[in-house]
Steps between C-alpha positions, in 0.01 A plus 500: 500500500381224712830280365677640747356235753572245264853608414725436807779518307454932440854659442520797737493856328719769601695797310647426182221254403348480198243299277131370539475460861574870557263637279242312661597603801511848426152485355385325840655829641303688296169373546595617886595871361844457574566699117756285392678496148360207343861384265594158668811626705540509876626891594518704806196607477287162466756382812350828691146396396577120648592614811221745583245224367757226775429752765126555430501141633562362812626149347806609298845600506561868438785402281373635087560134416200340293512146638259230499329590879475882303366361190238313671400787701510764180277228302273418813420935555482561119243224441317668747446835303 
């Protein structure tokens, strides 16, 4: 998911969300054991899994908002594993 750094323009995900860029992100999630349903919409429970991965780093806003400083950080840990 290195696009990210090329991609300035990243909408912002947040409840209510749905389509492509939430299923990826929920399989990023996933490859970090976060157990989320994989169906391409933005619930309570992938907001809950945002924030504990936003306060697992020292960088980012506790806020369960996938923005482009979060994406960045989610693709920079799960290229790592």
């Amino acid at each position: 998911m290195k696009q990210v750094e090329a991609n300035r323009t990243f909408q912002a995900l947040s409840i209510g969300k749905c389509g492509t860029m939430v299923y990826v992100t929920q399989k990023i999630l996933n490859t970090m054991h976060y157990d989320l349903k994989e169906d391409g919409i933005f619930s309570s429970q992938m907001e809950e899994a945002v924030k504990s991965f936003q306060d697992s780093r020292t960088t980012l806003v506790v806020d369960g908002v996938v923005g482009y400083e979060t994406m960045k950080e989610m693709d920079d840990v799960s290229s790592m594993l």
